[in-house]
Every structure is written in structure tokens, then in C-alpha cells.
C-alpha positions, 0 to 999 in steps of 0.5 A: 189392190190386186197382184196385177197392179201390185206388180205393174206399179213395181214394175213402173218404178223400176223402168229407169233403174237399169239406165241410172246403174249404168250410168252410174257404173261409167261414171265410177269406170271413168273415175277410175282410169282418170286416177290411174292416170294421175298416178301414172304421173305422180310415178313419173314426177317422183322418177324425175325428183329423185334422179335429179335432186342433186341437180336440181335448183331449190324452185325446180324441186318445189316446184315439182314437189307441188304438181306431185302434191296436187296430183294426190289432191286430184286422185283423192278427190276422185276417190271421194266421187267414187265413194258417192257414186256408189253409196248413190247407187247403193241407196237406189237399189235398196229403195226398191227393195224396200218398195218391194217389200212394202208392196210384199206385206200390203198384198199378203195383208190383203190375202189374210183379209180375203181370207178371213171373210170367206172363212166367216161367210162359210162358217155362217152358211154352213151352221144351218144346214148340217144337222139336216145333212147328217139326218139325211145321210144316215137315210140315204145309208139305211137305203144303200142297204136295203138295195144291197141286200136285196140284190143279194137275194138274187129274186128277180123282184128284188133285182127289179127293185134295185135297177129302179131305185138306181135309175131314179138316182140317175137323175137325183144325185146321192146327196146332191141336196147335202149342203157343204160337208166336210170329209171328216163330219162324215167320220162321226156317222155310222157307215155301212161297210157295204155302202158304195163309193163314188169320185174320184176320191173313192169315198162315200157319198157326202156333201154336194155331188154332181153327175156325170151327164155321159152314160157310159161314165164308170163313176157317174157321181162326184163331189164338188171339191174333188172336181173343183166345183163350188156351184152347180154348172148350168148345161151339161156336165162331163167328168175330168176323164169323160172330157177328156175321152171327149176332146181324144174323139 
């Protein structure tokens, strides 16, 4: 079940609590002043036996004796519905509570689940291509080389040989045809110190990598983790700053 529906049922649930506190709570208030006035009475009946007794007739003092001994009986009786009243309340809160907490555990557990299936299906589909990927970085790395060092020579068929090489990685990307590669199978291959980074990340090339589809862009390749891709996007694409030096014009 989705979060959505998780919390649309809870908040269902819970529609009619607000009213029934409520309701609950005015009728503890009014228990209150109901006993308040109870002994207010009993103060006054007490007042009244204890200035009178020596007057008063044997009838006259039991009879008084028994409205103050039924007004006790009253106030206990609605001490009791207080105290129901608010065990009632108690129990409708701790219900959803106890709801919510179910509902907590059964979404995490769906999570979990989720969770273990998408591990299991990348696992699967990544042990087929790494080894091929760690054979064609180590290619691409010996490549990288040679364009450096022959820019170093500074010849012009050299420099010739580096714009060229360049530009057909204009429309091939770095390692576009890597497969998913972690940063740390890229810790186990040898690397030039030479070598150029790319991304944002500042990395060398690894894994899947996509390209900026402005010309002017200043780092022209990215991974697709670093850009939150996990497909190549149909159309043209557009790096986080290009886009955004996009929407400024």
C-alpha cells in the first residue's frame, strides 16, 4: 500500500476524534460543577446541624443527617462517571495510537521489501557487464594517454590528432557504454595521474556518462548518479548549471 493511502485511511480514522474529546471533555466539566454544587450543599447542611443540634428534634437532625449522606452518595457517583469518562477517553486515544503505529510498521515492512527486490534485480543485471566494463576502461585510460602525450609534443599533427580524437568523444561519450559502475570497482584499475575528470563530482570517467547537449557547457560529461539519472532521457539534455543559465535567459 502506498504512503498516500496509509495516511488518507489514518486520517479517516481520526476525522470524528477531535468532536468526541470534546464532548467527552464537557461532560467531565460539567461533572465537575455539578459536584461542586453538591458540596456546597453538604457545607450548608453540616452549617445548619451544627448551630442547631441543641435545638433541634431527634427527626429534624436525621433528617438533615440524610440529605448530607445522599449528597455524599451523589458526588461519588459522579466522581465514578468522571473516572469512566476519562478511562473512555483514554482508550480512544490510545486506539489510534496503537493504529498508527500498525499502520507505521506495515509501510516500513513494505520499504524493506521494495528494497530487497530492487537490490536483488541490480545485483542480477550488473554481474554480467563488469568485467566487460573493467576491460574497456583500462582501454579508454591507455587512450587518454596517448592524446595527452602527444599534445605535450606540441607538433601540429599531433594537435591535429587530439582535436580529432576529441570531437568523436563529443558524440561518444567517455564510457557511455560502461554499464553501472560503482566508484569503488573504479579504486581496483590503474589510473593514469593524467587521466581527465569530468561531472560535477570531479571524477574520472566510470560508468554510465551522458552529455551535455550545450557546446559551450565547461564539463560537457556526467555520471548518471551525479545527475540523478538512471536511463538515458529521450531529446536533448542539458546539465544542472546549463539549465539553469537556460531558464536565467
Amino acid at each position: 500500500m502506498a504512503a498516500g493511502m496509509y495516511l488518507e485511511h489514518y486520517l479517516d480514522s481520526i476525522e470524528n476524534l477531535p468532536f468526541e474529546l470534546q464532548r467527552n471533555f464537557n461532560l467531565m466539566r460539567d461533572l465537575d460543577q455539578r459536584t461542586e454544587d453538591l458540596k456546597g450543599q453538604i457545607d450548608s447542611l453540616a452549617k445548619e446541624y451544627t448551630s442547631n443540634a441543641r435545638t433541634l428534634s431527634s427527626d429534624q437532625k436525621l433528617s438533615l443527617l440524610r440529605q448530607i449522606q445522599q449528597s455524599y452518595s451523589k458526588c461519588k457517583e459522579f466522581g465514578d462517571d468522571k473516572v469512566q469518562l476519562a478511562m473512555q477517553t483514554y482508550e480512544m486515544v490510545d486506539k489510534h495510537i496503537r493504529r498508527l503505529d500498525t499502520d507505521l510498521a506495515r509501510f516500513e515492512a513494505d520499504l524493506k521489501e521494495k528494497q530487497i527486490e530492487s537490490t536483488d534485480y541490480d545485483s542480477t543485471s550488473s554481474k554480467g557487464k563488469k568485467v566487460d566494463t573493467r576491460q574497456k576502461e583500462k582501454k579508454t585510460a591507455k587512450t587518454r594517454s596517448k592524446v595527452k602525450s602527444s599534445d605535450e609534443d606540441g607538433s601540429p599533427k599531433s594537435a591535429q590528432k587530439k582535436v580529432k580524437l576529441f570531437q568523436q568523444g563529443e558524440f561518444n561519450a567517455p564510457a557511455s557504454n560502461f554499464g553501472n559502475v560503482h566508484p569503488s570497482d573504479v579504486l581496483d584499475m590503474p589510473v593514469d595521474p593524467n587521466e581527465p575528470t569530468y561531472c560535477l563530482c570531479h571524477q574520472v570517467s566510470y560508468g554510465e556518462m551522458i552529455g551535455c547537449d550545450n557546446t559551450d557547457c565547461s564539463i560537457e560529461w556526467f555520471h548518471f548518479a551525479c545527475v540523478g539519472l538512471t536511463t538515458k532521457p529521450r531529446g536533448k539534455w542539458y546539465c544542472p548549471r546549463c539549465s539553469q543559465d537556460r531558464k536565467r535567459k
